[in-house]
N, C-alpha and C positions, 0 to 999 in steps of 0.2 A: 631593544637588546642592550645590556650590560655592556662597559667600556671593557671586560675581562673577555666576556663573549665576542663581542668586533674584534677584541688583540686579535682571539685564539684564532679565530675565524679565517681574521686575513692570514696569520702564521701559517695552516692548513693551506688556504690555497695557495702559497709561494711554495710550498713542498711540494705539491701535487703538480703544480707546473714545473717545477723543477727537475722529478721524477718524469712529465709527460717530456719534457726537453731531452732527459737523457735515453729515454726510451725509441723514441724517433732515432737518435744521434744513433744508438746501436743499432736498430731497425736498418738503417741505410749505410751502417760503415762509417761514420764518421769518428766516433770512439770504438778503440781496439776493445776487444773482448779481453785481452792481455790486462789491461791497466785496469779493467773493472775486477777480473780475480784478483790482484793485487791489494784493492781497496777492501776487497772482503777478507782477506788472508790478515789484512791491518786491524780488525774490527774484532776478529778472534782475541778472548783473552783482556779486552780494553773496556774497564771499568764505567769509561767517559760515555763513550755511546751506550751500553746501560739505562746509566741516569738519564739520557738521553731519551730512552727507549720508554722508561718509566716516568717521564715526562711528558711523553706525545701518547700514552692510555690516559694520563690523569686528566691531560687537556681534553685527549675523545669524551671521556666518559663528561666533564664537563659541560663539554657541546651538545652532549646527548641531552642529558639531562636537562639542560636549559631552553633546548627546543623543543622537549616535550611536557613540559611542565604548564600548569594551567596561567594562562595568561586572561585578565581583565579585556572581555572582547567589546566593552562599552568605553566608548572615548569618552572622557568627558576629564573633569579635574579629582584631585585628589586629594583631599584634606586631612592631617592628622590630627587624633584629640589623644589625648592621655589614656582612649579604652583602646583605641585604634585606627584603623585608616577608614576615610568616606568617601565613597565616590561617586561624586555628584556627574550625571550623566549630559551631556550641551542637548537630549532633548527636554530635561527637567528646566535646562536652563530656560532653554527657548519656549517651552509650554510657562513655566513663570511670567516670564516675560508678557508672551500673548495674551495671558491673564489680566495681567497690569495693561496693558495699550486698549484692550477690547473697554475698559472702563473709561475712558477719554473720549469725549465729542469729538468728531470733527474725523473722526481714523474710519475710515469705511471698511480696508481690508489690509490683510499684512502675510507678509512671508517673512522669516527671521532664520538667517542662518545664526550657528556659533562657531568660533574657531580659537586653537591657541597659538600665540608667539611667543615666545621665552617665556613661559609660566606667566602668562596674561591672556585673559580673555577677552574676546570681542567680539561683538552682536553686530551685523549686518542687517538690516530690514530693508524691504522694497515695498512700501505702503501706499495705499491710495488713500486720497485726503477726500473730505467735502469741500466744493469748491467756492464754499461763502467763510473762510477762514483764514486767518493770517497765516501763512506757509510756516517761517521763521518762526513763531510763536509758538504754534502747535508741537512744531520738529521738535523746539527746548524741551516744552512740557513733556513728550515722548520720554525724550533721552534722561532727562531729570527723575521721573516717576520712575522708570526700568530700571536703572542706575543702581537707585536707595531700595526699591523690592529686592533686587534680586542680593544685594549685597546685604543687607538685613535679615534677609530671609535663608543666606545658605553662607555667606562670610567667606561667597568670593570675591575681589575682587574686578571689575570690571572697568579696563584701561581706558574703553570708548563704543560709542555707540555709531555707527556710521547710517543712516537712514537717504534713501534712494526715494524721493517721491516721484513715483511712476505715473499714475494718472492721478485726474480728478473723478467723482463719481458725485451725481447729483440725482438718483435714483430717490427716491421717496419711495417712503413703504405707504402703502395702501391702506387703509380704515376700513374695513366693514362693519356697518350700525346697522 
């Protein structure tokens, strides 16, 4: 949502609480019915509440409008080129990625989340390794190879790669001659 969209937003809802406030107040007698005809008798004739008036349609139709307008329902990042906007989606990210690790020795299996923080991405995996492999060493090569693909390949940026080795797997596949 738009920093104009949150103003209006919150503006709308102090009005309506403020209305629910005084609504209650007259409900139970707390404010004189006296002093709210007075306030309308002021309003007669008063240019100010107007502009007023035509201020909180221009704001509605804003809020309409913004909330029903097609919004991008694929998270992922957003690139601009000179044609237009790209929106690279964190499962392309993460299919890239799996792409690049599945070609590395030693990775048996892998899960890869992706996520943003301040316009930075970051890759999560939970991979199981082979368990005749240097741990340290493989992880680099991981991070190092996904890194340069993915950032090469689509000219995001990618802050860090965080990798979670879960198990070891020592399964051999099977030969039939």
């Amino acid at each position: 949502m738009k920093l104009l969209s949150r103003f209006l937003l919150a503006l709308f809802t102090f009005i309506v609480l403020v209305f629910s406030v005084l609504l209650i107040a007259l409900s139970f007698g707390i404010i004189n019915m006296d002093s709210i005809t007075t306030v309308i008798k002021n309003l007669h004739g008063n240019w100010v509440y107007s502009i007023l008036g035509v201020f909180l349609i221009i704001a509605s139709l804003i809020l309409l409008f913004d909330g029903t307008s097609k919004r991008s329902a694929i998270a992922g990042v957003t690139l601009t080129s000179k044609y237009g906007d790209i929106n690279i989606s964190y499962d392309t990210i993460i299919s890239l990625a799996e792409k690049q690790v599945r070609k590395i020795d030693g990775v048996k299996s892998l899960n890869i989340y992706a996520s943003k923080n301040q316009d930075k991405v970051q890759l999560t995996m939970n991979v199981t390794i082979a368990p005749d492999v240097i741990i340290p060493e493989i992880i680099q090569v991981v991070q190092k190879e996904i890194k340069e693909y993915i950032e090469r390949n689509t000219s995001i940026y990618i802050e860090n790669i965080k990798v979670n080795v879960v198990n070891t797997n020592s399964t051999v596949k099977m030969r039939v001659e």
